[in-house]
Each structure stands twice: as C-alpha cells, then as structure tokens.
C-alpha positions in Angstrom: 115.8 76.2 171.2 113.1 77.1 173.2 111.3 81.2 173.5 108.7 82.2 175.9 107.2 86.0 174.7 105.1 87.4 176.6 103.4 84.6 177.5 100.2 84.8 180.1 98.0 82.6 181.3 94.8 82.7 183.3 92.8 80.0 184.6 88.5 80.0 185.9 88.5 80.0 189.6 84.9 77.9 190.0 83.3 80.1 187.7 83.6 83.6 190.1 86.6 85.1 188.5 89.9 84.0 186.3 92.8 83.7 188.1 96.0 84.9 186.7 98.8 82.6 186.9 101.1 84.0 184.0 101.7 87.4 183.2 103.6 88.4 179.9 106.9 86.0 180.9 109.8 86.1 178.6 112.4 84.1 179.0 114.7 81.4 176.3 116.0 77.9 176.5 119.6 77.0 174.9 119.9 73.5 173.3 121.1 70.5 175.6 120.9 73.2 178.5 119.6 71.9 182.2 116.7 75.6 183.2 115.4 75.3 186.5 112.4 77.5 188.0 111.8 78.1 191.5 109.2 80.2 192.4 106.6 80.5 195.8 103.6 77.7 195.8 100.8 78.2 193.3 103.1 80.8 191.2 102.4 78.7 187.8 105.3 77.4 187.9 104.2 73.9 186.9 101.9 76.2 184.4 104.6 76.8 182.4 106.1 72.9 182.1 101.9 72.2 180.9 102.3 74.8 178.0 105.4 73.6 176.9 104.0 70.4 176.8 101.1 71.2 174.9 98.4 70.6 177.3 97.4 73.8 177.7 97.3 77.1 175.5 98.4 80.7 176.4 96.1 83.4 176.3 98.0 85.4 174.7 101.5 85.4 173.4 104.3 82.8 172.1 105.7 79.7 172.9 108.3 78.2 169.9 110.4 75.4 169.3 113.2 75.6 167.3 111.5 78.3 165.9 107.9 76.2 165.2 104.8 77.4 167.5 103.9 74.7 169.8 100.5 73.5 169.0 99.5 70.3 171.3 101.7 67.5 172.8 104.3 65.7 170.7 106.8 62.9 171.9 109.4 65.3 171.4 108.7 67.3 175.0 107.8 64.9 177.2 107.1 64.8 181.2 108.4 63.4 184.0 106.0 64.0 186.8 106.7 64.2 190.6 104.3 60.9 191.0 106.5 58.3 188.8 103.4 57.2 187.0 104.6 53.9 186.1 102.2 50.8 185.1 102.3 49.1 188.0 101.1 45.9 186.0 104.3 46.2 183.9 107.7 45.3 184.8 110.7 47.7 184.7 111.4 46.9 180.9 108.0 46.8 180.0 107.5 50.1 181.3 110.6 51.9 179.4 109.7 50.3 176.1 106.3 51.1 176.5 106.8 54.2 174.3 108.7 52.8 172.0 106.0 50.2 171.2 103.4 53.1 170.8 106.3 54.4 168.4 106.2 51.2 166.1 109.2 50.1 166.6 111.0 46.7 165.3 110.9 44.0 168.1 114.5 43.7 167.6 115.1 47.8 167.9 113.0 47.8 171.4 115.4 45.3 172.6 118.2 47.0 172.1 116.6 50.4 173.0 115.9 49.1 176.4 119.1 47.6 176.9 120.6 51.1 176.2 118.2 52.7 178.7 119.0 49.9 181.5 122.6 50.5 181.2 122.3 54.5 181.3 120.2 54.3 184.1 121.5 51.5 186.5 118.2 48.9 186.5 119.6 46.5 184.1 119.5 43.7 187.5 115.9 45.1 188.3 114.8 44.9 184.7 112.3 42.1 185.4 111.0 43.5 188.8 107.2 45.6 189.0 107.7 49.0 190.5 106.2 47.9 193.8 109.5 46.2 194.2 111.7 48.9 193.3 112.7 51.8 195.7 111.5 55.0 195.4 114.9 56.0 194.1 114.3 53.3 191.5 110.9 54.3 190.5 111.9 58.0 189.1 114.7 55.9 187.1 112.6 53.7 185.7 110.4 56.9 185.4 113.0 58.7 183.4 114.3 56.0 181.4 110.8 55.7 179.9 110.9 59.2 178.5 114.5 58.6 177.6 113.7 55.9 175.5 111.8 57.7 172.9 114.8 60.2 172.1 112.1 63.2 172.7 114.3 67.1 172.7 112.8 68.2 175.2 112.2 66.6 179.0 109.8 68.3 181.2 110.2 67.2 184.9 107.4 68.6 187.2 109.0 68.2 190.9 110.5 64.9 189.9 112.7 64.6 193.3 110.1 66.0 195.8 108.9 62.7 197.3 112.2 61.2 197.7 114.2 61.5 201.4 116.9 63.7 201.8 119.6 61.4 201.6 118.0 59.6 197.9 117.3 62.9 196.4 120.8 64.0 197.0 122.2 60.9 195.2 119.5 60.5 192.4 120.2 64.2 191.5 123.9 63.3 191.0 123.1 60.2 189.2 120.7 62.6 186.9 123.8 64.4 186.0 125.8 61.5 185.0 122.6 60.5 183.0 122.2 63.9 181.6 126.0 63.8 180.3 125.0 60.7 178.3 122.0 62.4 176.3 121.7 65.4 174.0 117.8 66.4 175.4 117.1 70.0 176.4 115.9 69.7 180.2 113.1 72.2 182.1 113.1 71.2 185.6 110.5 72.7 188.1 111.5 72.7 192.0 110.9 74.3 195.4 114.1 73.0 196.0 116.6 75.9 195.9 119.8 73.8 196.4 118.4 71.4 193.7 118.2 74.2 191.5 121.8 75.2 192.2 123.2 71.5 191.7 121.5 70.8 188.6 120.7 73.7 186.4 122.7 75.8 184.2 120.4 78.5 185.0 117.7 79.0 187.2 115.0 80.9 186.2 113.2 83.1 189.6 109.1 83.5 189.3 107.3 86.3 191.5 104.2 85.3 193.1 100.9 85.0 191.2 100.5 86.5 188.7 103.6 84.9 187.8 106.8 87.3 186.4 110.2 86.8 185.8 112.3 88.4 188.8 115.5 87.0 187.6 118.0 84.6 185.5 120.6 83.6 187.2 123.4 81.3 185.3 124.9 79.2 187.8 128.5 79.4 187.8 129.5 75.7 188.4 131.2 73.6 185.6 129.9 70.2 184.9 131.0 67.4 185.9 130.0 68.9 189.6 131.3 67.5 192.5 128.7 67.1 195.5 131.5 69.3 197.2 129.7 72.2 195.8 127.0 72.1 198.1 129.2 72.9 201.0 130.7 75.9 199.1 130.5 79.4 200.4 129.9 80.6 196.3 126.9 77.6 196.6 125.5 79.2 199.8 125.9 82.4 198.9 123.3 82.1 195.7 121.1 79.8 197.7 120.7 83.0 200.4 120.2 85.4 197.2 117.4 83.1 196.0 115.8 82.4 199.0 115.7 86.5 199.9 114.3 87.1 196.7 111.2 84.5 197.3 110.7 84.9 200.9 108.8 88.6 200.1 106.7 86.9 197.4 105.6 83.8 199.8 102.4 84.3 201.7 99.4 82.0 202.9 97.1 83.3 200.2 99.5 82.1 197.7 99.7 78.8 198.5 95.6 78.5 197.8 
C-alpha cells in the first residue's frame, strides 16, 4: 500500500550546511499492517512519518500510495502526535467530531460517528468532560479517536505513548490493539521504545544513525490477538537484545543534537 524508493532527505542546519537526515531508504507498507521504526535520536525517524504525511518533500526519490505519488496532506494519512493536541476548549465529543464537521458531514451522521468512536475507544462516560479532566491515558484516546473518526487509510503516530508512565503505556498499547482489530487503517508507528515495537508492530523497521539507512526489517513473529504474556517471553527478549545491539553502535551524543 505504501513504497518508499530511495527516498533522501536533507534539511538547512542555520544556514552553514544541510544536514542529511535520509539517505536513499527503501522500504514497503502492506495494507491494514501495524510498521514500527526505532532508530537512535535525531535519525529522521519522525522525518519519515512528516513525508508520508505530506508536510514535507523528498529531495529526491518516491513516496506512493496505492500506487499515487503523495503530493501534500490529505485526510486519508493522518497524525497522531506524541503531544495529544486536543482543543482544550472542546469537550471529548467535540473534539472527535471535529473532523468530521470540517468533512461536511450531516448532523445526524456526526452523531452517530461519534457514538461509534466512543464505544471503540472506551470514553463514551467521559464524552462530555474537556481534556483537562481526562487522564493522560484518556487524552491519546480521545487523541486517536479523532483521527479515527474521519476513516483516513493511513494513521501516522509520532511517539504517541512516550509521555505516558510505565504502567498506562503498557495498558493503552493493549487497548490500541483491541482498537486496531476493530479498524481496517494501515498504521506507521514511530518509537524509541523497543518493547513497544515488539508488542505492537507486525514489523519493525531498524534506522542507522544520521544519515538515516535501513539496517533491517524484522517481521515480528507473534500472532494477534497478543497476550501481554509475550513480554515476559524468552522469543520477546531475545529480539528486544537483537535490536537493542544493533542501535547501541549507532547511538552517540552528537546524534542526539
């Protein structure tokens, strides 16, 4: 559904130099499949979910989908950033119908819409609540639910989980699965988190440091449903050491700049 080719990338570094954050990555997305990249800090990583998106071009090569060149932002890829970005003035249905109005939708359609949304994602009690009520758990719900809502085929999620506490980000990633069972979107989810990229992703894709390459794809051999089990297994551990030995050589202090 989705085809990097040889896509770089460069950005002006205060007007002294360009730096490279890309460099010629290849790499495709299956329909409906969960890709996670991990990759050391500043390695472009959230570069890549920005292209796909549309808010930025490639210097050079290709990014398709479904075999159309992606020219700017559409509501069919849309982004769930790590900061929930919800109105704060707008209550918990406001906010996941917001698109939908933007969309034109019937009055009647919107209802039922959000409804849908509240169900799938467990706030139908908080509905009425502003997000400075909600938990943080809640917030990246309500967060998600408001991309949901406007049926785009593609979500991008830029460290969606990274502010949560341990504990929440373990259950709000199993809830994303139950979610992501439910809906027929294609998912590119960008972490530091290595055992989030095991738990969630169908494959996880493994970035070098700046200038950005592909080291390697790995498709995680887990079946969905998954159990939280998994993360106690030796065959869970066991990738999680391969991953973390492949970035630990790439991950210095002048890449985190």
């Amino acid at each position: 559904m989705i085809a990097f080719t040889k896509v770089s990338k460069s950005f002006d570094n205060g007007g002294k130099n360009f730096v490279r954050a890309l460099n010629e990555i290849s790499f495709e997305i299956e329909r409906k499949e969960i890709l996670c990249v991990v990759g050391p800090s500043g390695c472009g990583k959230s570069t890549i979910i920005n292209l796909l998106a549309g808010f930025i071009v490639p210097d050079s090569g290709s990014i398709t989908v479904s075999g159309k060149e992606v020219a700017g932002p559409s509501y069919l890829r849309t982004v769930v950033f790590q900061d929930d970005a919800l109105f704060p003035w707008k209550t918990v249905k406001d906010n996941i119908g917001f698109g939908l109005r933007c969309k034109g939708l019937g009055s009647n359609e919107q209802a039922k819409k959000i409804r849908d949304i509240l169900s799938i994602t467990n706030l139908g009690e908080f509905s009425d609540c502003y997000p400075a009520q909600l938990s943080g758990g809640m917030k990246q719900m309500c967060a998600l639910g408001r991309a949901l809502a406007i049926e785009p085929e593609i979500i991008l999620m830029d460290e969606p989980f990274a502010s949560l506490d341990q504990q929440t980000r373990d259950l709000i990633q199993e809830e994303f699965l139950k979610i992501k069972d439910q809906i027929a979107q294609t998912v590119l989810l960008v972490t530091h988190n290595i055992d989030e990229a095991i738990f969630l992703g169908d494959k996880i894709l493994v970035l070098t440091a700046r200038p950005a390459q592909i080291k390697e794809i790995i498709t995680v051999p887990f079946e969905k449903p998954r159990s939280p089990d998994i993360r106690s297994s030796q065959e869970f551990i066991d990738i999680k050491s391969r991953i973390w030995y492949m970035l630990r050589n790439d991950i210095s202090v002048e890449n985190l700049v």
